[in-house]
MARBA-3410 file (N, C-alpha, C, O; in Angstrom, 1 decimal):
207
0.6,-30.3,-58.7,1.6,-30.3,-57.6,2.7,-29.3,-57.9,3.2,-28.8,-56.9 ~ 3.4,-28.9,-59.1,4.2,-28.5,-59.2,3.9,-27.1,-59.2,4.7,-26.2,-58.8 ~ 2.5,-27.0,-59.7,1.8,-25.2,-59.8,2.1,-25.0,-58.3,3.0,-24.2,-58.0 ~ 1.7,-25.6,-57.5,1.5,-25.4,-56.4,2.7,-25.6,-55.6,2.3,-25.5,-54.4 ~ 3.7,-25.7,-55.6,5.1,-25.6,-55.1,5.8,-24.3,-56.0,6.9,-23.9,-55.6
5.2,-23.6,-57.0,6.1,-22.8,-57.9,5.4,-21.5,-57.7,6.1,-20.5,-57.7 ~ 3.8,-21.2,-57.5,3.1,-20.4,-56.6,1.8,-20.6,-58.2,1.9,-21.2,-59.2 ~ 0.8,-20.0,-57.6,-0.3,-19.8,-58.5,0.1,-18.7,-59.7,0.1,-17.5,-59.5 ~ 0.5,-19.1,-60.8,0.4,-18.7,-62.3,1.9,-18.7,-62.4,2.2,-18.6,-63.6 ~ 2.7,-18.7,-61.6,4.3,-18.4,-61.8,4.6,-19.8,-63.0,5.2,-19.6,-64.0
4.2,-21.1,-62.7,4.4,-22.1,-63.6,4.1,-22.0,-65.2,4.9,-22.6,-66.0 ~ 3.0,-21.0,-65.7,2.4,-20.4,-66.6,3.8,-19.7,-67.3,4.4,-20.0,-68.3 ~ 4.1,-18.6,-66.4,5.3,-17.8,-66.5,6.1,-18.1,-67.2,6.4,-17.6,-68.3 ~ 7.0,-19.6,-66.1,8.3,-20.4,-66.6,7.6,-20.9,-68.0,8.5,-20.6,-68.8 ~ 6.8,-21.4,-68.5,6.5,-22.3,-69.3,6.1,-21.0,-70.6,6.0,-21.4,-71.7
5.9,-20.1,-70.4,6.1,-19.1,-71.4,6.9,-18.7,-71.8,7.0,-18.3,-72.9 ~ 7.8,-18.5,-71.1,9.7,-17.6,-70.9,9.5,-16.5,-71.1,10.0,-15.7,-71.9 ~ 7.6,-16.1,-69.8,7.6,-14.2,-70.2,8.6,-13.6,-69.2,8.9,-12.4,-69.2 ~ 9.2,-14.4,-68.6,10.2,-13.4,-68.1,11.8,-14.3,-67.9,12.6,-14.6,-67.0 ~ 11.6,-14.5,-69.6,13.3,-15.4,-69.3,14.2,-14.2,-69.7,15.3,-14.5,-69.5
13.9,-12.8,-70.3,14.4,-11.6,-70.3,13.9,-10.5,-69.4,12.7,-10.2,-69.5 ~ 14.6,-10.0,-68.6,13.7,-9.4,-67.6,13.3,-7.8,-68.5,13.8,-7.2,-69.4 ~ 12.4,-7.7,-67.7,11.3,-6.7,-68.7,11.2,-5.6,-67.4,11.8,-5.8,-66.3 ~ 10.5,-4.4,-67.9,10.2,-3.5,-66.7,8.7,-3.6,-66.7,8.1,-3.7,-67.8 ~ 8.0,-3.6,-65.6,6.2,-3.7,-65.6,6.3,-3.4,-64.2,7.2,-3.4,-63.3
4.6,-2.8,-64.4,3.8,-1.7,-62.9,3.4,-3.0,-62.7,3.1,-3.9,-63.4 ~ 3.7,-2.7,-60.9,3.0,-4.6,-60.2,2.2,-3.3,-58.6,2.6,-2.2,-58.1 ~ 1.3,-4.1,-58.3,1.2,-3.8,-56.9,1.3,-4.8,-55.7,0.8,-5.9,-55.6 ~ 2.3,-4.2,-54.8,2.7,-5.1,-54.0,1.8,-5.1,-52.4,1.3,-4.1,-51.9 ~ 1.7,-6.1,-51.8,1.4,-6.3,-50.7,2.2,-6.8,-49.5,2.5,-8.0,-49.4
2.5,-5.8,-48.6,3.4,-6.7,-47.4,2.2,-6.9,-46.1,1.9,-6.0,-45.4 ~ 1.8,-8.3,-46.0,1.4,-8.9,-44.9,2.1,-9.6,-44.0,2.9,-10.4,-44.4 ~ 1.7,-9.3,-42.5,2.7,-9.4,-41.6,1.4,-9.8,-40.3,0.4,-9.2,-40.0 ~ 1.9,-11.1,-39.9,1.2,-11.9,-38.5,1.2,-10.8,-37.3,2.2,-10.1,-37.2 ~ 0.2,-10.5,-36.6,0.6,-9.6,-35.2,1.2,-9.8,-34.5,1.6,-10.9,-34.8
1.9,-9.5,-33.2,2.8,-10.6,-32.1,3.3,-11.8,-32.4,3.4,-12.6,-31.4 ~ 3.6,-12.1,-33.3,4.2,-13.3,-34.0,5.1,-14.0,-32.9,4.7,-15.0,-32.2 ~ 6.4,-13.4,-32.8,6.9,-13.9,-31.9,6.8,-13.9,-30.4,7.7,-14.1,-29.6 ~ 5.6,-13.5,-30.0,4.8,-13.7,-28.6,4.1,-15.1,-29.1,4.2,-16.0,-28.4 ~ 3.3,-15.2,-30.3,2.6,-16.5,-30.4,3.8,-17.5,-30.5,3.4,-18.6,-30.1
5.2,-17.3,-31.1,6.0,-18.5,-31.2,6.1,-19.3,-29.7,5.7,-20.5,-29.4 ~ 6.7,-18.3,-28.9,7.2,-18.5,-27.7,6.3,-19.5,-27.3,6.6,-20.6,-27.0 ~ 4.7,-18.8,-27.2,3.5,-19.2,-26.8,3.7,-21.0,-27.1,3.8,-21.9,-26.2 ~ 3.7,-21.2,-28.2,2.8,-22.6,-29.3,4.1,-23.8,-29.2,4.2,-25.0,-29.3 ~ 5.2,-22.5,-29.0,6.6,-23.5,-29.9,7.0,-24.2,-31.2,6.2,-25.0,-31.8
7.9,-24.0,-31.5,7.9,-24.2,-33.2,7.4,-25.1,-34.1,7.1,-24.9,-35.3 ~ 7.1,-26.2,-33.4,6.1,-27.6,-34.0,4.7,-27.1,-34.1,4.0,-27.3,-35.1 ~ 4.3,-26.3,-33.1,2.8,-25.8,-33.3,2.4,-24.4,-33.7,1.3,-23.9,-34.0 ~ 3.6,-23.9,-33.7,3.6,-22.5,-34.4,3.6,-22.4,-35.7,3.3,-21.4,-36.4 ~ 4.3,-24.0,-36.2,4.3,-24.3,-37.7,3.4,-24.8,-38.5,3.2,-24.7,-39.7
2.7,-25.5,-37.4,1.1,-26.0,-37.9,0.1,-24.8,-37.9,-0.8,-24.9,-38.7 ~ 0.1,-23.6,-37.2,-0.6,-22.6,-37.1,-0.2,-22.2,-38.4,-1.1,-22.1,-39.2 ~ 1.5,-21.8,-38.6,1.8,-20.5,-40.2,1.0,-21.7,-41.3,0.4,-21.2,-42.2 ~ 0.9,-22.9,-41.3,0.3,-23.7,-42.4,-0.8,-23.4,-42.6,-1.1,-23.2,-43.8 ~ -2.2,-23.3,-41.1,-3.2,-23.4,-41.7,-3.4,-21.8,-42.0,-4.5,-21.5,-42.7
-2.6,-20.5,-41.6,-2.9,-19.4,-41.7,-3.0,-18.7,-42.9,-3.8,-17.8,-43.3 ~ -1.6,-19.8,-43.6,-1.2,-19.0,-45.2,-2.6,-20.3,-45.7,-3.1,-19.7,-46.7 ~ -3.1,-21.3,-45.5,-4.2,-22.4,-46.4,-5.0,-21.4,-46.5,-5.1,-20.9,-47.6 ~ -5.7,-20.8,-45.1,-6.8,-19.9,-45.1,-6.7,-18.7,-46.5,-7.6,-18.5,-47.2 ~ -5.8,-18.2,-46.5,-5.3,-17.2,-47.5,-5.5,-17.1,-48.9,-5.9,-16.1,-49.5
-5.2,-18.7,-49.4,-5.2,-19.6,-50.3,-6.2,-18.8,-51.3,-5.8,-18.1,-52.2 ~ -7.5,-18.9,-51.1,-8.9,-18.6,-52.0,-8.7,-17.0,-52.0,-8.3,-16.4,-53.0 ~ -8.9,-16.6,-51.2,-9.0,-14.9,-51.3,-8.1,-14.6,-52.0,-8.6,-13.9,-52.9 ~ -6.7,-14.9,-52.2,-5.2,-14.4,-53.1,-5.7,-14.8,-54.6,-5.2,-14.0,-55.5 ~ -6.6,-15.9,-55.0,-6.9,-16.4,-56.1,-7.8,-15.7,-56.5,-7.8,-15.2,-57.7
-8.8,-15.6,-55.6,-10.0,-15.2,-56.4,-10.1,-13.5,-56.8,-10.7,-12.7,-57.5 ~ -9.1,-13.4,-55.8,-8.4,-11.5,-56.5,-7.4,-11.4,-57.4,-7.0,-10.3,-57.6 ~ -6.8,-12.7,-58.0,-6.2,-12.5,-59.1,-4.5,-12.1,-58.7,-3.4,-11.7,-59.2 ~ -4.9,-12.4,-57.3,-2.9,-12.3,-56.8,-1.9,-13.8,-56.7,-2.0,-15.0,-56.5 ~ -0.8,-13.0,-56.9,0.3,-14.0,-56.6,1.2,-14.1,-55.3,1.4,-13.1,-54.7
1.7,-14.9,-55.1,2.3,-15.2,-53.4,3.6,-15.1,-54.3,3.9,-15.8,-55.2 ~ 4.2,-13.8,-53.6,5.8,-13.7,-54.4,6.4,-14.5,-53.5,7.0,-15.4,-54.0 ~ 6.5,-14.3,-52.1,7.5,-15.0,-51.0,6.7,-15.0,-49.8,5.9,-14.0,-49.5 ~ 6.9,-16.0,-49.0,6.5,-16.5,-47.9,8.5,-15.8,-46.8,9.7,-16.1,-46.8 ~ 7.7,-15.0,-46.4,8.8,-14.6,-45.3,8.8,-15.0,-43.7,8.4,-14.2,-42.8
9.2,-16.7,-43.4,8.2,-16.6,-42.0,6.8,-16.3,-41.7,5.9,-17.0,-42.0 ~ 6.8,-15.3,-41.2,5.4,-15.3,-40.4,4.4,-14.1,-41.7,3.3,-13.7,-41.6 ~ 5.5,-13.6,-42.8,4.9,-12.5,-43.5,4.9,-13.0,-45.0,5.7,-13.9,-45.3 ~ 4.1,-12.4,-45.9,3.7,-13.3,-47.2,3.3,-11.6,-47.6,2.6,-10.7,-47.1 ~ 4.3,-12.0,-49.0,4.2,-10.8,-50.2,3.3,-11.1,-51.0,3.4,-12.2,-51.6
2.6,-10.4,-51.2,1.7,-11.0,-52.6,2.1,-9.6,-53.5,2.9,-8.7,-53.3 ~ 1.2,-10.0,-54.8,1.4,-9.2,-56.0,0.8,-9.4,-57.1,0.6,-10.5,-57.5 ~ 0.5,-8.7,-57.6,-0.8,-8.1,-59.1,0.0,-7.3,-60.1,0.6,-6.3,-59.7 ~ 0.1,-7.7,-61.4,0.3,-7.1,-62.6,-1.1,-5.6,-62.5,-2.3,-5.5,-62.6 ~ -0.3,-4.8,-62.1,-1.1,-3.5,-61.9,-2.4,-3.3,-62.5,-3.2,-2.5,-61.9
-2.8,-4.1,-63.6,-4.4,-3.6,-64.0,-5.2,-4.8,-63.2,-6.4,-4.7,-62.9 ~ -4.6,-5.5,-63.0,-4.8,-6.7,-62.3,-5.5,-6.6,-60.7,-6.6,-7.0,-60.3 ~ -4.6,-6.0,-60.2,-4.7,-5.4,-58.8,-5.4,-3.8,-58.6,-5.6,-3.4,-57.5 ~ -5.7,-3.1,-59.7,-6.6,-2.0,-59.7,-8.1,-2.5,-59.7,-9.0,-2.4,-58.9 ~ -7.9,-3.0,-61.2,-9.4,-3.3,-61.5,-9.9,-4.2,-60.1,-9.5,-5.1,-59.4
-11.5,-3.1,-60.3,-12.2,-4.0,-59.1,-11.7,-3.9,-57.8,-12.1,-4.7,-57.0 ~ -10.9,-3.2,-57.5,-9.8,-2.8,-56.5,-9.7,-4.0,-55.7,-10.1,-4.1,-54.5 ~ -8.9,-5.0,-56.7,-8.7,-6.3,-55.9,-7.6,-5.8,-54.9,-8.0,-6.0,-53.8 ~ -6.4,-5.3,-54.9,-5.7,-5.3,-54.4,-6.4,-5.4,-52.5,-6.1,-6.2,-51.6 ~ -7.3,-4.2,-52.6,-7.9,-4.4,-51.4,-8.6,-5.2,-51.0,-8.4,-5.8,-50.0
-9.6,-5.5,-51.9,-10.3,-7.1,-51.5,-9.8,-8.0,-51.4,-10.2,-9.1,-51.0 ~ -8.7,-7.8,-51.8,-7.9,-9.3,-51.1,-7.4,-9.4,-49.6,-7.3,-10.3,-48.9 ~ -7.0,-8.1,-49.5,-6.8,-8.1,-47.6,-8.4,-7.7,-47.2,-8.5,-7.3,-46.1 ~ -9.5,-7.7,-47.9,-10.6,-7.7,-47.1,-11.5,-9.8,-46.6,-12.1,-10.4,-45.7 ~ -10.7,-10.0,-48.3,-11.0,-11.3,-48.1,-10.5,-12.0,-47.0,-11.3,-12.4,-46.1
-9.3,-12.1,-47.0,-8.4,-13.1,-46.1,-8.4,-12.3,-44.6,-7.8,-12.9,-43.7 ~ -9.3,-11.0,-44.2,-10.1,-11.2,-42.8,-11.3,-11.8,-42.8,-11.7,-12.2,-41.7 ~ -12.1,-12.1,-43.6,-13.0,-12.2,-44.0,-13.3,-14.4,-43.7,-14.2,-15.0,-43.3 ~ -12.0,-14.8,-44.1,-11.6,-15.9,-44.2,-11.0,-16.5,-43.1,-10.9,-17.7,-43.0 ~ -10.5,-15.3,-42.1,-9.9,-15.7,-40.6,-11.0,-15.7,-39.5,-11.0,-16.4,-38.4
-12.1,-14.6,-39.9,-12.9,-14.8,-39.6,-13.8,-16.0,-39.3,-14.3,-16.4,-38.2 ~ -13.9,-16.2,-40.2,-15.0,-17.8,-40.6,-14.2,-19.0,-39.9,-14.7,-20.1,-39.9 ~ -13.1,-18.7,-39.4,-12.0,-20.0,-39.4,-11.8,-19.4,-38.0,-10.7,-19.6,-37.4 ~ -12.5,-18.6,-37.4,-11.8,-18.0,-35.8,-11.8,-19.3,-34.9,-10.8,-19.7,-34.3 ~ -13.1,-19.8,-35.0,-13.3,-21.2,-33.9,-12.1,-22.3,-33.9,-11.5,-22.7,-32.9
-11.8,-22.5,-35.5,-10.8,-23.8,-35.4,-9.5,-23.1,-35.0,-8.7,-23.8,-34.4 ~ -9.2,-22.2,-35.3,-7.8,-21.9,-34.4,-7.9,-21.9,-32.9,-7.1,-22.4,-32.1 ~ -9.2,-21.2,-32.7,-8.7,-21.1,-31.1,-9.2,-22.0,-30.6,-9.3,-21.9,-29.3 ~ -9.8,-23.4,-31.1,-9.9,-24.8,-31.0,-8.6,-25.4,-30.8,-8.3,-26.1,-29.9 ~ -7.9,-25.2,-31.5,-6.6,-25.4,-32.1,-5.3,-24.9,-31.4,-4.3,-25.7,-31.3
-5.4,-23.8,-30.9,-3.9,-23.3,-31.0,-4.2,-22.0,-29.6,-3.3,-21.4,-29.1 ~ -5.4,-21.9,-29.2,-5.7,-21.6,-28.5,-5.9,-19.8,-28.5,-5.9,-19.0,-27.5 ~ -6.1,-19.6,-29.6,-5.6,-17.8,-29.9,-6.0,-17.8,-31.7,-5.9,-18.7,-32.5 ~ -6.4,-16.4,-31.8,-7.3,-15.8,-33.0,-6.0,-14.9,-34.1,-6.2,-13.8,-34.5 ~ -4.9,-15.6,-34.5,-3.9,-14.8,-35.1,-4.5,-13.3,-36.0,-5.6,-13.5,-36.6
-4.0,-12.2,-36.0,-4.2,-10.9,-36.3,-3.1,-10.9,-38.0,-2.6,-11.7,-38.6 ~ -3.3,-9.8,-38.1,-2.4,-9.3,-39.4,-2.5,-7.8,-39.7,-3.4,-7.0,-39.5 ~ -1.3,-7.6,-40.2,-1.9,-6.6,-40.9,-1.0,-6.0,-42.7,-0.2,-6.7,-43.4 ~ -1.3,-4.9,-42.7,-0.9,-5.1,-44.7,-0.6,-3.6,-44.4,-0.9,-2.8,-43.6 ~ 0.6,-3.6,-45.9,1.4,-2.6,-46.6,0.4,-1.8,-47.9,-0.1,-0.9,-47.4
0.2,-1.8,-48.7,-0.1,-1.6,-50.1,0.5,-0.6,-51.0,0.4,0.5,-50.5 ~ 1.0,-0.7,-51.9,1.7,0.1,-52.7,1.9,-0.2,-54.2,2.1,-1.4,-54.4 ~ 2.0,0.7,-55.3,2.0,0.3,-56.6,3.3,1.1,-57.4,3.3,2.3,-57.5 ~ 4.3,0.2,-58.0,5.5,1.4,-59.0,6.0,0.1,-60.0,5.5,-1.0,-60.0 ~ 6.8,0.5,-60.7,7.6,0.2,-61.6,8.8,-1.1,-61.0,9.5,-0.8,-60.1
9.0,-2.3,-61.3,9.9,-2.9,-61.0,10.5,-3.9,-62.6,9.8,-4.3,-63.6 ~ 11.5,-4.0,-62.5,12.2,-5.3,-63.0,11.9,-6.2,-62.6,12.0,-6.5,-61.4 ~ 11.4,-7.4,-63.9,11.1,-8.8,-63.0,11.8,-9.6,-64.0,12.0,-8.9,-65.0 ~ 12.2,-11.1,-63.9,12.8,-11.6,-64.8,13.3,-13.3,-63.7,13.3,-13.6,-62.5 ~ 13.7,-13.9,-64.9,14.3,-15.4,-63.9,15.3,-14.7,-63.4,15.9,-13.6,-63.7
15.4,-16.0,-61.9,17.3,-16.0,-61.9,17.3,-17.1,-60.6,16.4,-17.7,-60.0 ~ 18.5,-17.2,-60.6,19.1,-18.1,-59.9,19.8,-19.5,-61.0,19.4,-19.8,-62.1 ~ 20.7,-20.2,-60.2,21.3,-20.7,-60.9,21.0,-22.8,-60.5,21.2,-23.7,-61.4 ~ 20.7,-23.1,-59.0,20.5,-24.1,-58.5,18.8,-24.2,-58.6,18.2,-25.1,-59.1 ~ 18.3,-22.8,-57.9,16.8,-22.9,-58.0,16.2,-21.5,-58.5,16.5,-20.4,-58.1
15.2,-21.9,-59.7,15.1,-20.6,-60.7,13.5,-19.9,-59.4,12.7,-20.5,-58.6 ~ 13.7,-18.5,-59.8,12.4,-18.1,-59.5,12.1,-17.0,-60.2,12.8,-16.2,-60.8 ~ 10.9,-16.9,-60.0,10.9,-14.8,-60.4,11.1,-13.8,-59.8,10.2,-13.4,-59.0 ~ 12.2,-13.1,-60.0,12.5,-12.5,-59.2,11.9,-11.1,-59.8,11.7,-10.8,-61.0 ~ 11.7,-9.7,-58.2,11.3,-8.6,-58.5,12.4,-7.6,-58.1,13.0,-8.0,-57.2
12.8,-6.6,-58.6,13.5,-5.5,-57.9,13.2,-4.1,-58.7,12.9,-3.8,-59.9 ~ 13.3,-3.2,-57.4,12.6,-1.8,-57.7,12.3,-1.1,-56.2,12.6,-1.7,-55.2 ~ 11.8,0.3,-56.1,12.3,0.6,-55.0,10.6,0.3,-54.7,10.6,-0.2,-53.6 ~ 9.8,0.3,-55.0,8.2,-0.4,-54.4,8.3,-1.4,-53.4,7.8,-1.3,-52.2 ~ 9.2,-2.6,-54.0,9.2,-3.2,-52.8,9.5,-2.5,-51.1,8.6,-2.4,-50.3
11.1,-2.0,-50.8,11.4,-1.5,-49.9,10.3,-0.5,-49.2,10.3,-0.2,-48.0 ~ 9.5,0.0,-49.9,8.7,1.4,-49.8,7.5,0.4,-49.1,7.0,0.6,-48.0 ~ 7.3,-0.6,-49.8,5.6,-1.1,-49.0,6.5,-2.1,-48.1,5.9,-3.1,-47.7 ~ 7.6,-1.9,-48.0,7.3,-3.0,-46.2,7.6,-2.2,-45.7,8.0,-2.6,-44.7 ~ 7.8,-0.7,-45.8,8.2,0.5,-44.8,6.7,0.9,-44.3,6.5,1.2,-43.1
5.7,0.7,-45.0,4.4,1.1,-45.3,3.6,0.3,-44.3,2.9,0.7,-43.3 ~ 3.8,-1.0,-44.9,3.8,-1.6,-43.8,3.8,-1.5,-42.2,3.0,-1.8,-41.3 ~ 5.3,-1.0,-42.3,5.8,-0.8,-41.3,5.2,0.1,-39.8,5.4,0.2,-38.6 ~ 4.1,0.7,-40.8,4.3,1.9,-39.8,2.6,2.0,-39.5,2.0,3.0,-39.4 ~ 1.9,0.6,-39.4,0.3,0.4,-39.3,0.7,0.1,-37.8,-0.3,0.6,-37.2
1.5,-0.6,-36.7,1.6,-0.6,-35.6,1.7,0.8,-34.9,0.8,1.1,-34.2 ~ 2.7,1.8,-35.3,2.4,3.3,-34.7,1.1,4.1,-34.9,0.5,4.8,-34.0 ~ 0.6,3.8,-36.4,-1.0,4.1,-36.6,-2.0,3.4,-36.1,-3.2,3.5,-36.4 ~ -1.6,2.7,-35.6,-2.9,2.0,-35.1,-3.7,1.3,-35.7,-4.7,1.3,-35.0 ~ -3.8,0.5,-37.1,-4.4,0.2,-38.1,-3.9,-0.8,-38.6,-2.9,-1.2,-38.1
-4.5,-1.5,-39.5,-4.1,-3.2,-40.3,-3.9,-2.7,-41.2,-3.1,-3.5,-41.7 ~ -4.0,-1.5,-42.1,-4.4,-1.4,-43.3,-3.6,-0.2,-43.9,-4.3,0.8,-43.6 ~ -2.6,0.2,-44.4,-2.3,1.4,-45.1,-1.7,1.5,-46.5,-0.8,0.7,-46.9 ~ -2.1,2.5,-47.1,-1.9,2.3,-48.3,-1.6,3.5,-48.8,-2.4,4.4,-48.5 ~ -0.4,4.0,-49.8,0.6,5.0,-50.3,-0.9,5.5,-51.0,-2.0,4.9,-51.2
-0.5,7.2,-51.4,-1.3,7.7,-52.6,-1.4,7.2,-54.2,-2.3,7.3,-55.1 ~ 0.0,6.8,-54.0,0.3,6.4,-55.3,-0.9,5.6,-55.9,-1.4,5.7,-57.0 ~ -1.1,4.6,-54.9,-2.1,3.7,-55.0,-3.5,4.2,-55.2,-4.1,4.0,-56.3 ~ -4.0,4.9,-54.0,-5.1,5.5,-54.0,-5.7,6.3,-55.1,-6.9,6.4,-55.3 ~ -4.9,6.8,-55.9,-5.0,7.7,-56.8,-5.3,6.7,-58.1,-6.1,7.4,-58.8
-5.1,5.6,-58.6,-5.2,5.3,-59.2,-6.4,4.0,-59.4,-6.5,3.2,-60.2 ~ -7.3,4.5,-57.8,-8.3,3.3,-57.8,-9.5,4.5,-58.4,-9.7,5.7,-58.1 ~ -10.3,3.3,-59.6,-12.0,3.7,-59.4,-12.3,4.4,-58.7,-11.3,4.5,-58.0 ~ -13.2,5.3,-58.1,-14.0,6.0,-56.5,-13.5,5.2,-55.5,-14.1,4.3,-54.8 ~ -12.4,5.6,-55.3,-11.3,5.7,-54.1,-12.2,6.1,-52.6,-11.8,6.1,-51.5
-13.5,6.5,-52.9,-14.1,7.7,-52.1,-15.0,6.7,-51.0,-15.5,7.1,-49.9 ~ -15.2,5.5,-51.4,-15.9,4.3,-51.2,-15.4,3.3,-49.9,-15.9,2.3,-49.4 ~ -14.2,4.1,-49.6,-13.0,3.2,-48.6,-12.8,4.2,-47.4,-12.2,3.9,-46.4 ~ -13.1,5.3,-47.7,-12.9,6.4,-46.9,-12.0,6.6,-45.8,-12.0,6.7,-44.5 ~ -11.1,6.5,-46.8,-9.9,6.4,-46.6,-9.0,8.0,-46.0,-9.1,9.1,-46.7
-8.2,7.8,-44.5,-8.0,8.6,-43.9,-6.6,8.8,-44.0,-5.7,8.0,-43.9 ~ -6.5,10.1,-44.3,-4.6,10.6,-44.2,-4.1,10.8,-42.8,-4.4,11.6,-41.9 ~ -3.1,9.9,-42.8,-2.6,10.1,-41.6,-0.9,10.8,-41.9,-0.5,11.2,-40.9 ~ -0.4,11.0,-42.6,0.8,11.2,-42.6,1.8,11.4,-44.1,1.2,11.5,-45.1 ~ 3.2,11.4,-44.0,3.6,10.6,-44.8,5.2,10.0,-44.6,5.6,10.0,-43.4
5.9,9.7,-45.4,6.8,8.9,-45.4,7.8,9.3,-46.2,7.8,9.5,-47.4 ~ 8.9,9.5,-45.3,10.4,10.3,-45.8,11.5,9.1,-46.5,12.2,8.3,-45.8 ~ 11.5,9.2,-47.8,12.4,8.2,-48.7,13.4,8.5,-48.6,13.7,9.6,-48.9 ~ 14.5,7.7,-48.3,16.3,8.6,-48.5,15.9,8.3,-50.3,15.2,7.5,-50.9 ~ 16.9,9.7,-50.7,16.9,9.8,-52.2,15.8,9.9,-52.8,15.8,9.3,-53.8
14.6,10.5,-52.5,13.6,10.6,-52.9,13.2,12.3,-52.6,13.2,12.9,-51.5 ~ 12.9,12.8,-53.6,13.0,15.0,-53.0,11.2,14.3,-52.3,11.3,14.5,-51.0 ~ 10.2,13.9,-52.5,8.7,13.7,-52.5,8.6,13.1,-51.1,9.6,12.5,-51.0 ~ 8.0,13.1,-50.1,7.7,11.7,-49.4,6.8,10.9,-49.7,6.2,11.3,-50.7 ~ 6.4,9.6,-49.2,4.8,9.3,-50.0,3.9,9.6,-48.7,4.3,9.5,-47.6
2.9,9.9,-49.1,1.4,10.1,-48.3,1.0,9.0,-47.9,0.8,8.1,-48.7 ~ 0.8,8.6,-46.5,0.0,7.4,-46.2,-1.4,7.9,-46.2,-1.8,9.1,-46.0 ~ -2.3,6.7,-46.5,-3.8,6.5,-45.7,-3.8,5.0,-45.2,-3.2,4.0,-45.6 ~ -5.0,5.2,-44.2,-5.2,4.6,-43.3,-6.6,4.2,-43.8,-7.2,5.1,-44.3 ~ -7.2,3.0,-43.9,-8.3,2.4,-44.1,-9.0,0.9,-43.3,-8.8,-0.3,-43.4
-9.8,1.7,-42.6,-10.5,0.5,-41.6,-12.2,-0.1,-42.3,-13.3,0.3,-42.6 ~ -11.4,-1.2,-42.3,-12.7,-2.4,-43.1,-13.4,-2.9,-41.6,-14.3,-3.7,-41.6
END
């Protein structure tokens, strides 16, 4: 019960003190984000909009595990996950895990729209760099991340509604997967960082 209020392996963490000094380590991050979210709120209303985010993130549950990820933060209607970089390379879980958890909404289409009357959508960020992680807080501890990766993959994120896509993912990333060549994966653009001379390269990848 407590793993499971503190996120999958974070308990491991605390109970190690691997990050009672904060350290620097390559993580890959994930920003997933509900479609029309707040078209579905209005829709359901908050009692049933809340029983929907429950069983959306349960569905989630197996695929994040069985690819070796962690749930950094549940943001409303959006959930960060994240992989110790060899973690999220190898086997290119990072992506099989947003292939899982359609894969998983899939199978679960009937009871929602049994349910709630509508087929909830998503879509994902992906990105991999350098962050600080370490405890903090003083009332309630967690592990906290900072680094500019984060801000960069919910920008990344950000910009699969203009592309038209669920799915985009920085070079940084791409470059460092196995036969990358297997996803065929499409350049659409890229992405202008303040303080950054580079932009990053997006691709686009339809599962």
């Amino acid at each position: 019960a407590i793993s499971e209020n503190l996120g999958h392996n974070v308990l491991i963490n605390f109970l190690t003190g691997k990050y009672l000094k904060p350290k620097k380590e390559e993580r890959v991050f994930m920003f997933l984000d509900m479609k029309q979210s707040t078209t579905i709120a209005e829709q359901l209303g908050h009692e049933e909009y809340f029983n929907l985010l429950r069983d959306y993130y349960e569905f989630m549950s197996d695929p994040i595990i069985n690819t070796l990820g962690e749930v950094y933060q549940y943001i409303g209607d959006e959930v960060v996950i994240t992989w110790e970089s060899a973690k999220g390379l190898t086997d290119h879980n990072c992506i099989q895990c947003f292939k899982e958890i359609k894969k998983s909404m899939s199978n679960h289409a009937d009871s929602f729209q049994k349910k709630y009357g509508l087929i909830p959508g998503f879509k994902a960020g992906l990105h991999v760099g350098e962050v600080t992680t370490g405890e903090i807080g003083a009332l309630k501890k967690e592990i906290f991340y900072t680094g500019d990766v984060l801000n960069t993959t919910a920008r990344v994120q950000g910009m699969c509604n203009e592309n038209n896509t669920d799915l985009i993912l920085t070079s940084d990333l791409l470059n460092r997967l196995d036969n990358p060549d297997q996803w065929n994966a499409e350049y659409i653009g890229e992405l202008p960082l303040k303080g950054k001379s580079k932009p990053v390269k997006l691709y686009r990848i339809n599962l």
